[in-house]
C-alpha atoms as one frame of an Amber mdcrd trajectory, in Angstrom:
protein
 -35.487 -29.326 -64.037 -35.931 -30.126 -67.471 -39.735 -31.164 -68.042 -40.556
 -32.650 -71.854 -44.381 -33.307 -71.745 -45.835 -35.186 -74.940 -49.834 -35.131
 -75.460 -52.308 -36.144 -78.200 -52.026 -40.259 -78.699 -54.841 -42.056 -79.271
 -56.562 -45.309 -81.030 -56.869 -44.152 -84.791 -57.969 -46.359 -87.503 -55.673
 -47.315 -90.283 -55.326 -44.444 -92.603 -56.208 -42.308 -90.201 -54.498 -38.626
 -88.861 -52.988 -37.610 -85.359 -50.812 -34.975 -84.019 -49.015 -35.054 -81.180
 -47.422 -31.963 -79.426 -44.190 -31.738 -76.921 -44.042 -28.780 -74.128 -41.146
 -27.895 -73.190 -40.223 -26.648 -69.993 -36.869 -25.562 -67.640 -34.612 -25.475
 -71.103 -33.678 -22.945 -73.654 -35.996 -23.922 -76.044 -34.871 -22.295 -78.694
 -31.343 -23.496 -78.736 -31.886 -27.075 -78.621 -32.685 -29.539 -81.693 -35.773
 -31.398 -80.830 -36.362 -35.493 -81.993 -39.222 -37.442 -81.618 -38.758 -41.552
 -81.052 -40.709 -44.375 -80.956 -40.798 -47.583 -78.973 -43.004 -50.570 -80.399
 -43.934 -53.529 -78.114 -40.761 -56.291 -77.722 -38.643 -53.817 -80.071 -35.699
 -51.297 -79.614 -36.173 -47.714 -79.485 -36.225 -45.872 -82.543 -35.745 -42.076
 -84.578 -38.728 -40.850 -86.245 -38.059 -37.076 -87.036 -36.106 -34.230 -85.905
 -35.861 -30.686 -86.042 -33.242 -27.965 -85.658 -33.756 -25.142 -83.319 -34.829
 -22.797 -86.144 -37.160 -25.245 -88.114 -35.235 -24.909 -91.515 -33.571 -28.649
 -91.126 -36.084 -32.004 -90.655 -34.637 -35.242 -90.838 -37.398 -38.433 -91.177
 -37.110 -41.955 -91.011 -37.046 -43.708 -94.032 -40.519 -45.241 -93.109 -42.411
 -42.403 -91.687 -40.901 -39.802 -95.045 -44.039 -38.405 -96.619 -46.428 -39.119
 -93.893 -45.495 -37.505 -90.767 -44.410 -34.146 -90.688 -42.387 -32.169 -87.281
 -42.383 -29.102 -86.957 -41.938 -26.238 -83.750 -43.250 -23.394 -82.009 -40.546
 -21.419 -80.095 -42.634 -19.075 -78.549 -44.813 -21.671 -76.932 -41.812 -23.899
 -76.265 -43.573 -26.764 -78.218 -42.641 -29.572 -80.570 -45.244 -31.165 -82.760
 -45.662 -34.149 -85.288 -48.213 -34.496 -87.116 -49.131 -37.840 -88.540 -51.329
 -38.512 -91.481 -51.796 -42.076 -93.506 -51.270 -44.048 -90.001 -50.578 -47.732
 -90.225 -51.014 -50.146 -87.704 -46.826 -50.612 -87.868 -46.768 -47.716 -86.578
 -48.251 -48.387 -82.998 -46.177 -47.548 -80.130 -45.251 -45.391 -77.346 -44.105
 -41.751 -78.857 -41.150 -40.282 -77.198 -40.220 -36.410 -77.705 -36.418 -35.676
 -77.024 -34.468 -32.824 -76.904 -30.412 -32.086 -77.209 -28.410 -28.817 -77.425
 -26.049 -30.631 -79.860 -27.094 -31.275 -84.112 -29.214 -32.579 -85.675 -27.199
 -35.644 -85.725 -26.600 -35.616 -81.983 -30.486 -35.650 -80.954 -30.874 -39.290
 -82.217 -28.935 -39.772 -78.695 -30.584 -36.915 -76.707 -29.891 -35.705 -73.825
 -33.501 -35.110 -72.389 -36.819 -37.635 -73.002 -40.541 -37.226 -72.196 -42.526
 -40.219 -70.439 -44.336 -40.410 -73.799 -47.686 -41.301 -75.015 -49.339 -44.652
 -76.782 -50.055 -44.573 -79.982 -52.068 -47.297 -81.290 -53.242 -47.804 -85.354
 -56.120 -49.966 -85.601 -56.552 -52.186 -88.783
């Protein structure tokens, strides 16, 4: 079955840097558009950043633009996102996703990870 795996949250001061890394497993990596999410305490789920299956198409949230940055691996099946100039607005639970569809279509994906806490310290 389809196995998304995230890894690398953490408590990071404000200002600090993290990256966090997806592996991907019982999928065709490379033909799916991967999306990482985020899920704050008492709020909705919501898009961060995704990627198409080559890597030449990102798409950011309007608050994370010019601080986080996705990008993937194909060979190792592996979705990253690295996050520099961390706020404390930005702690929550990290979600990777993944959908055969466009870029469009992973912002409802068919496939999630369990996730992994993220938490900004001020």
């Amino acid at each position: 079955q389809v196995q998304l795996i995230e890894a690398g949250g953490g408590l990071v001061q404000a200002g600090g840097s993290l990256r966090l890394s997806c592996a991907a497993s019982g999928l065709p990596f490379s033909g799916y558009v991967m999306g990482w999410f985020r899920q704050a305490p008492g709020k909705e789920r919501e898009f961060v950043a995704a990627i198409t299956w080559s890597g030449g198409r990102t798409d950011y949230a309007d608050s994370v633009k010019d601080r986080f940055t996705i990008s993937r691996d194909n060979a190792e099946n592996s979705v990253y996102l690295q996050m520099n100039s961390l706020k404390p607005e930005d702690t929550a639970v990290y979600y990777c996703a993944a959908d055969p569809g466009g870029i469009a279509a992973v912002r409802r994906p068919a496939y999630w990870g369990q996730g992994t806490q993220v938490t900004v310290s001020s």
